[in-house]
C-alpha positions as CSV (number, residue, x, y, z in Angstrom):
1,X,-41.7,21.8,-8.7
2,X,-42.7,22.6,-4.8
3,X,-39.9,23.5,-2.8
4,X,-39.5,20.0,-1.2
5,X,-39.1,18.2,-4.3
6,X,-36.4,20.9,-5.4
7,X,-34.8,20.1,-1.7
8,X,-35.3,16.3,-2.3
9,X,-33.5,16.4,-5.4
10,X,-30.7,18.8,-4.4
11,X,-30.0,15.8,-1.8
12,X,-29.9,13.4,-4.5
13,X,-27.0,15.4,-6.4
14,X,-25.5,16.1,-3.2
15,X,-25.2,12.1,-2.4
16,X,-24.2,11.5,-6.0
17,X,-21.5,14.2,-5.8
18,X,-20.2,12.5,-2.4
19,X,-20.4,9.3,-3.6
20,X,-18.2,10.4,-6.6
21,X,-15.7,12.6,-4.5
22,X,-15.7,8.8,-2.4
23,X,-14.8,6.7,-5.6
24,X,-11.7,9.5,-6.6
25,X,-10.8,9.4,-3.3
26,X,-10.2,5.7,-2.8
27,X,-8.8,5.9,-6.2
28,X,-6.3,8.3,-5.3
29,X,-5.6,6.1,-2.6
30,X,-4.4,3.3,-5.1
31,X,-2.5,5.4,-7.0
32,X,-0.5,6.1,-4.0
33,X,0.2,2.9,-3.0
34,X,0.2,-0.3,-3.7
35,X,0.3,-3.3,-1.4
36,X,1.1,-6.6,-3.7
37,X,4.2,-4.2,-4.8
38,X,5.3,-2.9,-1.9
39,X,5.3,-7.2,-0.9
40,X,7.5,-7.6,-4.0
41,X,9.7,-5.4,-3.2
42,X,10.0,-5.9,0.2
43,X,10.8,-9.7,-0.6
44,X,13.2,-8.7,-3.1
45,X,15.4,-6.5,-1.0
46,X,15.2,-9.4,1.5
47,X,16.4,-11.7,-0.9
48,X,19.3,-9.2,-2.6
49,X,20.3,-8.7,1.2
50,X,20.9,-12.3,1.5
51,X,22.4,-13.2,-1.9
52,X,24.8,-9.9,-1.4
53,X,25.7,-11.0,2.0
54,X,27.0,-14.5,1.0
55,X,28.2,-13.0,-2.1
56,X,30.7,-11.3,0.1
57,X,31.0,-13.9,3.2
58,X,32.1,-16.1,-0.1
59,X,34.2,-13.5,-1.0
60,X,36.2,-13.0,2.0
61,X,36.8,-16.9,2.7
62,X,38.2,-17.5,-1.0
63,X,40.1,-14.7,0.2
64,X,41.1,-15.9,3.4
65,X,41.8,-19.5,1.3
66,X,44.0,-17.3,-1.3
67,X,46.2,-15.8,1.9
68,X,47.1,-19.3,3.0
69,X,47.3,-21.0,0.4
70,X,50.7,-17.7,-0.5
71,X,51.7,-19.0,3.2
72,X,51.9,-22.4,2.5
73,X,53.5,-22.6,-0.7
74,X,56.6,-21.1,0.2
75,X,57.0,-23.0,3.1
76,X,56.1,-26.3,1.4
77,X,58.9,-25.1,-1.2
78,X,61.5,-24.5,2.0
79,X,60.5,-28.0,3.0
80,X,61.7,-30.5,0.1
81,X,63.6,-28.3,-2.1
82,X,66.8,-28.9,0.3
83,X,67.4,-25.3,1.3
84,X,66.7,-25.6,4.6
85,X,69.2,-28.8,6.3
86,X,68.4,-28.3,10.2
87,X,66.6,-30.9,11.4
88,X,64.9,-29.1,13.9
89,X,64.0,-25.8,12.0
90,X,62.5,-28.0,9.3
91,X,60.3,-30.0,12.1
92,X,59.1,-26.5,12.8
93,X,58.5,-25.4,9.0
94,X,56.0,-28.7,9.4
95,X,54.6,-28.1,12.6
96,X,53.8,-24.7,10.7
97,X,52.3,-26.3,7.8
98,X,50.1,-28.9,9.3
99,X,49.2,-25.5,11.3
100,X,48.5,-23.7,8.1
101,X,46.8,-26.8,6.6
102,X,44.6,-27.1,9.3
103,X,43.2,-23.5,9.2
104,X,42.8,-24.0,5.4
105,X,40.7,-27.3,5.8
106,X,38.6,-25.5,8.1
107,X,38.0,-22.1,5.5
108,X,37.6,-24.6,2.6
109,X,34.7,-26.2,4.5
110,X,33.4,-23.1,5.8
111,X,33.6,-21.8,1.9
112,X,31.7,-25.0,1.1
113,X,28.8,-24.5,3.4
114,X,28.6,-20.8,2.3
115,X,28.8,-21.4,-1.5
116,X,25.6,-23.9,-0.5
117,X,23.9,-21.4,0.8
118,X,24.5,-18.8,-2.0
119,X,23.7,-21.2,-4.7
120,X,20.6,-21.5,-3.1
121,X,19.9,-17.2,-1.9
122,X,21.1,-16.8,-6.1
123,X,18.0,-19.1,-7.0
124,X,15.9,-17.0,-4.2
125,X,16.8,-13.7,-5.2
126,X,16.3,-14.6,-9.1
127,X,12.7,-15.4,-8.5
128,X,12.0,-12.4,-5.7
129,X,13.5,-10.6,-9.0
130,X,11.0,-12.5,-11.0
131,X,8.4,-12.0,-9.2
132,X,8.7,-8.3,-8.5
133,X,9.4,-7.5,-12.4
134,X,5.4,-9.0,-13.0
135,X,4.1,-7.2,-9.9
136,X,5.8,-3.7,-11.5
137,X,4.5,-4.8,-14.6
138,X,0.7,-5.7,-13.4
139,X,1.0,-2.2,-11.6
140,X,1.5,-0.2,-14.4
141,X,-1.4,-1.7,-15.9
142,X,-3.3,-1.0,-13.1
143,X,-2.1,2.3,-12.5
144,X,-3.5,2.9,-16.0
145,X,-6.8,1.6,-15.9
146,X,-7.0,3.6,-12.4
147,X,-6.3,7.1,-14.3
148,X,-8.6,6.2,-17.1
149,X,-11.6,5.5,-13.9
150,X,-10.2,8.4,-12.1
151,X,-10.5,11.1,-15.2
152,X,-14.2,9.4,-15.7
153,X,-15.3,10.0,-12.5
154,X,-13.6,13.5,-12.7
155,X,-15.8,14.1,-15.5
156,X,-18.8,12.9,-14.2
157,X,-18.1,15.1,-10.2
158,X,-17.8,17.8,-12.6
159,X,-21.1,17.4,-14.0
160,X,-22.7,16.9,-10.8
161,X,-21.1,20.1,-9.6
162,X,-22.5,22.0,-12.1
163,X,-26.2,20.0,-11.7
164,X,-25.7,21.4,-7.9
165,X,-25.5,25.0,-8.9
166,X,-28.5,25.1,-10.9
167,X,-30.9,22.9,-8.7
168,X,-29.6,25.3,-5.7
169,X,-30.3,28.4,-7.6
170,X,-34.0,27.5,-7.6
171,X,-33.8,27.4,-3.6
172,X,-34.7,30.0,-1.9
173,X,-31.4,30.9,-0.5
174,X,-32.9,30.8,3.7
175,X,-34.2,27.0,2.5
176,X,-30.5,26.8,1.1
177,X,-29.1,27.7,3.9
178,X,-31.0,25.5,6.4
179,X,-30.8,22.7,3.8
180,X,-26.6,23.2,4.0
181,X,-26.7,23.8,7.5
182,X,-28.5,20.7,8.9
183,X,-26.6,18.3,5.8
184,X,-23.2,19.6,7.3
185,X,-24.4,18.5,11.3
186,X,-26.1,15.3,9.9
187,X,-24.7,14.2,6.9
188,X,-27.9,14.0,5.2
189,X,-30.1,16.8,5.5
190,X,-33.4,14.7,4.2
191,X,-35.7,12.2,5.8
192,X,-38.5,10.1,4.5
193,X,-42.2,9.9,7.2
194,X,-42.6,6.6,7.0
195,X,-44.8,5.0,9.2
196,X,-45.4,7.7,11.9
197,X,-41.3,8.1,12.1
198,X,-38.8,9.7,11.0
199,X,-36.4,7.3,8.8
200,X,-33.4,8.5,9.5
201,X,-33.7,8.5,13.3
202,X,-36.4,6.7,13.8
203,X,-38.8,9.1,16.4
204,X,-42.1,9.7,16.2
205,X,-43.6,12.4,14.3
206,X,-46.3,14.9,15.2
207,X,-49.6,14.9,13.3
208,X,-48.8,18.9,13.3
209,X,-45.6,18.3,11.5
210,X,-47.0,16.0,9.6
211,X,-49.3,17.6,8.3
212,X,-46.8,20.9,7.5
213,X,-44.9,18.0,5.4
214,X,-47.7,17.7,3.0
215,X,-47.8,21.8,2.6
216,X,-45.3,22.0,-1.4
217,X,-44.6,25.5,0.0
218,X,-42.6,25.0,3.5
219,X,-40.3,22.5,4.6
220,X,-41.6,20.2,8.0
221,X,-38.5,19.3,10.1
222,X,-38.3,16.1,12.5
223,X,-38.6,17.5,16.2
224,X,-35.6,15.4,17.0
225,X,-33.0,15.5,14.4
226,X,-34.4,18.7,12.5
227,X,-33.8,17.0,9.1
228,X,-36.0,18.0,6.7
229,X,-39.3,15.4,6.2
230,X,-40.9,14.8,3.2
231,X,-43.6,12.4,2.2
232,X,-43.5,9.7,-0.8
């Protein structure tokens, strides 16, 4: 094989090894994270927030009910069971209980409102819960079909690898290293003469160069971008 063929090719394992070190990487990637779970969870703790919030803003008003209701029973009991005969102190154990009464109405309708609103953060938080149960569950699944792609490809870089090795061996090692040298600046360290130009960026090419391209022995490089030309 002439020596640009062997360089031709070694950029052909050298995309193939890149474009396989790509695929893990983006893999890897998606291992890491996850975007539909991290939205299920995300709307889940938004949800538990809520429901735990009313859960204890419910809490503290039956609470708060519980405290007067203990306040107005005595009182009630001071008012009709005939222990208390003064006309004007048991005026004032009424004023205290309409009092009492009136701060209880008002809790018992707050309570109302807020049990509302937790029956409905309970339905809310049972479906975020719903919801992020199948996302952990499609995860997993994909998490596995990711690792079974990810040890493939693994397989298949490692193969490449090795392919690298031996098609560099038959490289002269200066051709190697000007081969490495301008695929590190450029990316790609190969261009095709087509029509005149260089394809990669596109500037004409001299007949002299041109013609060197067509020698199997020594490797023609664009005057612009120095990659190495070949002809096909």
């Amino acid at each position: 094989m002439s020596l640009i063929n062997d360089v031709c090719t070694l950029q052909e394992i050298d995309d193939e090894v890149a474009g396989l070190e790509a695929a893990i990487a983006d893999i890897d990637v998606r291992l890491a994270h996850s975007e539909t779970l991290a939205a299920a969870e995300a709307a889940f703790a938004e949800a538990d927030a809520r429901y735990q919030d009313l859960r204890r803003a419910q809490r503290a008003l039956e609470a708060d009910v519980a405290a007067l209701d203990a306040k107005i029973a005595p009182e009630e009991k001071r008012l009709y069971d005939g222990s208390v005969r003064n006309p004007k102190e048991l005026t004032a154990i009424q004023h205290e209980l309409e009092l009492l009464k009136a701060q209880r109405s008002q809790l018992e309708d707050r309570l109302l409102a807020v049990m509302e609103e937790f029956e409905a953060a309970d339905a809310a938080r049972r479906a975020a819960e719903a919801a992020l149960a199948a996302a952990r569950r499609e995860r997993e699944q994909e998490v596995a079909a990711l690792e079974s792609r990810r040890r493939q490809l693994t397989s298949s870089l490692e193969a490449s690898v090795a392919r690298r090795s031996e098609q560099a061996a038959r490289i002269h090692p200066a051709s190697l290293r000007l081969y490495d040298e301008i695929r590190r600046r450029r990316g790609s360290a190969v261009a095709r003469i087509q029509g005149g130009t260089c394809s990669r960026c596109r500037v004409a090419i001299p007949e002299s160069v041109r013609r060197k391209a067509f020698d199997p022995a020594t490797l023609a490089q664009c005057p612009n971008c120095e990659r190495i030309l070949f002809i096909g």
